[in-house]
Backbone as CSV, one residue per row, in Angstrom:
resi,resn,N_x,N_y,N_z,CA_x,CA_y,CA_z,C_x,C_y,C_z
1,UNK,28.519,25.187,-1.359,27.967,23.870,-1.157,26.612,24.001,-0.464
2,UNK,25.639,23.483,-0.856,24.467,23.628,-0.382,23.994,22.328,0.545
3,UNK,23.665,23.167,1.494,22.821,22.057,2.798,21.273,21.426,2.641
4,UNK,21.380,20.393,2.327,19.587,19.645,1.734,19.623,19.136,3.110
5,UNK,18.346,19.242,4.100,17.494,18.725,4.923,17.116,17.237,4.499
6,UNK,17.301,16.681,5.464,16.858,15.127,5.189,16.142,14.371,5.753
7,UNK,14.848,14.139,5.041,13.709,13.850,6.746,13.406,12.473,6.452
8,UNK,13.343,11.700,7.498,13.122,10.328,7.771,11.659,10.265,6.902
9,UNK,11.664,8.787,6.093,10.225,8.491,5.801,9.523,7.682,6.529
10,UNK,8.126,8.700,6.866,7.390,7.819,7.764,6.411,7.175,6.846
11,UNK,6.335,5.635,7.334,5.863,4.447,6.495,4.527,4.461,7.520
12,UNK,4.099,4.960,8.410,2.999,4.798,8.392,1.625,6.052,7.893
13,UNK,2.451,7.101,7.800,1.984,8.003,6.789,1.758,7.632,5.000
14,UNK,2.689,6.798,5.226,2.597,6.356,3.488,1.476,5.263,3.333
15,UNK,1.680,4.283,4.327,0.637,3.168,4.014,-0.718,3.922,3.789
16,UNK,-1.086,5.133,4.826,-2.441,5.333,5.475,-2.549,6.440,4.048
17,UNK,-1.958,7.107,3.742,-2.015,7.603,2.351,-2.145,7.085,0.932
18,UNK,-1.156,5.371,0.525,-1.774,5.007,-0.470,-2.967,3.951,-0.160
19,UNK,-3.558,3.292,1.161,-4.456,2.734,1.292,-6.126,3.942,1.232
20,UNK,-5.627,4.824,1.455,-6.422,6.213,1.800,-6.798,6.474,0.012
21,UNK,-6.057,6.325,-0.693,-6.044,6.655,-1.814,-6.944,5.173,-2.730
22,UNK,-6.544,4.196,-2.357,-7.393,3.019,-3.139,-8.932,3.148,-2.496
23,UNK,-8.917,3.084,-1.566,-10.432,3.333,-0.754,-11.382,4.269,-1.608
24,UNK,-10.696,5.505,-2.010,-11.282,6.887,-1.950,-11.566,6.318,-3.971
25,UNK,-11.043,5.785,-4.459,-10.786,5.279,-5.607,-12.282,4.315,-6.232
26,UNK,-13.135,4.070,-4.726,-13.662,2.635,-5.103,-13.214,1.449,-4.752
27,UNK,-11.861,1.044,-4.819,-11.502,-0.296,-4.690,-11.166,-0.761,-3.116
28,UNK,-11.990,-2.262,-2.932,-11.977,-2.704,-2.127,-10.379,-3.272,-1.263
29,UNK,-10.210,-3.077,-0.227,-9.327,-3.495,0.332,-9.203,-5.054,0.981
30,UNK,-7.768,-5.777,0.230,-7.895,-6.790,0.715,-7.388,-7.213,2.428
31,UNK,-7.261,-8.281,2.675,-7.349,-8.870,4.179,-6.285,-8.007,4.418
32,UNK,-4.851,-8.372,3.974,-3.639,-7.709,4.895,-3.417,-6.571,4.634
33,UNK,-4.432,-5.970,3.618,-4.261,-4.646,3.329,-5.219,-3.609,4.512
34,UNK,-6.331,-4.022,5.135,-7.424,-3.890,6.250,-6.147,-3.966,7.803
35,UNK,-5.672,-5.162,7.557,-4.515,-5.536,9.097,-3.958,-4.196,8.595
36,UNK,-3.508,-4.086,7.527,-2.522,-2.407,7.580,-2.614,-1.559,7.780
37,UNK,-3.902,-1.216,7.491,-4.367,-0.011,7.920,-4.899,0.270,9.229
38,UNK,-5.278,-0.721,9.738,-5.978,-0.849,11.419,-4.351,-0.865,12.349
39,UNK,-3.503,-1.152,12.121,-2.208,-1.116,12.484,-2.019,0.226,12.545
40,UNK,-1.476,0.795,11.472,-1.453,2.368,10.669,-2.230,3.024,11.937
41,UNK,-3.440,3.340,11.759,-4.399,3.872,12.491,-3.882,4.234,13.768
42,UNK,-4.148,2.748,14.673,-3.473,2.695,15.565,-2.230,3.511,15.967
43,UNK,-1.157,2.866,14.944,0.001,3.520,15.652,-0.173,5.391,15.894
44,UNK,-0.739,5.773,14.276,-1.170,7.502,14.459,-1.939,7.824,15.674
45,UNK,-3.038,7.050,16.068,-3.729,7.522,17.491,-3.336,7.434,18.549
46,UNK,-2.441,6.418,18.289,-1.934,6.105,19.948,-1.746,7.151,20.886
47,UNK,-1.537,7.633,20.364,-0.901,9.313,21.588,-2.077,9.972,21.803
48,UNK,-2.762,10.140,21.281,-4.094,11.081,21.560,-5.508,9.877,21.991
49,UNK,-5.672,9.010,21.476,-6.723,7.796,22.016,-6.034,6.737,22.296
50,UNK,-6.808,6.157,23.457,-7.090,4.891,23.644,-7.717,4.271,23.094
51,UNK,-7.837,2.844,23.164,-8.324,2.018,22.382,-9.797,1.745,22.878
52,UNK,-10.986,1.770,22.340,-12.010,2.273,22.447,-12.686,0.043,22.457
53,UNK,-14.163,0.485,23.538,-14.357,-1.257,23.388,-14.684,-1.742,21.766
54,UNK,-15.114,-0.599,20.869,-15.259,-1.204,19.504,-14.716,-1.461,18.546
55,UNK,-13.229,-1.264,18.998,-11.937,-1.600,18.581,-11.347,-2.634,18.980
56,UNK,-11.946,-3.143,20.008,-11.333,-4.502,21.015,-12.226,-5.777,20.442
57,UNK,-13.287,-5.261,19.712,-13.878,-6.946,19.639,-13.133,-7.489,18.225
58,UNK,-13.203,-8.479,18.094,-13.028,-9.781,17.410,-14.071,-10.366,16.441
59,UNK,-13.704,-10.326,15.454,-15.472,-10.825,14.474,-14.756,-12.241,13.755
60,UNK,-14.984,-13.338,13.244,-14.834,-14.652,13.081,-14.711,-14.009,11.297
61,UNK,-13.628,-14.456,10.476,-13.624,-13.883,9.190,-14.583,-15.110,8.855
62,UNK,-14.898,-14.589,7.470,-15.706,-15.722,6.632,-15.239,-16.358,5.569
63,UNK,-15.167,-17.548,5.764,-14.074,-17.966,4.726,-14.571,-17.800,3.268
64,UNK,-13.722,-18.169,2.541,-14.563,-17.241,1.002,-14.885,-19.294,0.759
65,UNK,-15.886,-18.899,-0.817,-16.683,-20.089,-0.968,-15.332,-21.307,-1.382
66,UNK,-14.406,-20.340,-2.024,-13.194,-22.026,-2.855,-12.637,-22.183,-1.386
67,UNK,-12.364,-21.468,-0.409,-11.799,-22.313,1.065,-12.840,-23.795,1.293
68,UNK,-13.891,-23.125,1.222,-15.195,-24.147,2.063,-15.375,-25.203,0.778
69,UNK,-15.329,-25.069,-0.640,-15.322,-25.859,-1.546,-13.927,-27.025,-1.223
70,UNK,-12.970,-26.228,-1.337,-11.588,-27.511,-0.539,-11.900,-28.562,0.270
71,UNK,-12.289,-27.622,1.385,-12.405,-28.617,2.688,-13.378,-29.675,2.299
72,UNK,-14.881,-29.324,1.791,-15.624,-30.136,1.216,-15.161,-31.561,0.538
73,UNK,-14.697,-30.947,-0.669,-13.544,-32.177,-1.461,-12.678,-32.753,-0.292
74,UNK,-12.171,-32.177,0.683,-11.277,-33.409,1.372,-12.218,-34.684,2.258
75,UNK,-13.142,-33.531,2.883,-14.015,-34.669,3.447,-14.978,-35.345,2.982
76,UNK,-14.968,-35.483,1.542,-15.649,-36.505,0.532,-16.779,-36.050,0.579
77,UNK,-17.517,-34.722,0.763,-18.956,-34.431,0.709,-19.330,-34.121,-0.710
């Protein structure tokens, strides 16, 4: 009877590998696909870095043009 080793899958190796892989591809990454990988990141550095101040700021997303076209139409402009 043979003994197979059985190793836990780490999902943040996988994300940072197939997001690693669309990047390297050309293709742009969308919003929660960016939160995933900055997550990802994170969790891999944690042990060796701290979180650095250019990692701490906050940038205001931009809403894309059919968000701002909506709102427009609601407020009768």
């Amino acid at each position: 009877m043979e003994h197979n080793n059985v190793k836990p899958v780490d999902i943040t190796e996988n994300v940072l590998t197939m997001l690693g892989r669309k990047m390297s591809s050309g293709r742009d990454l969308t919003m929660s696909e960016r939160l995933m990988a900055m997550t990802a990141t994170a969790q891999t550095t944690s042990n060796r870095y701290g979180p650095g101040p250019a990692d701490m700021v906050v940038q205001q997303p931009e809403l894309p043009e059919t968000v701002k076209g909506v709102l427009a139409n609601f407020t009768g402009v």
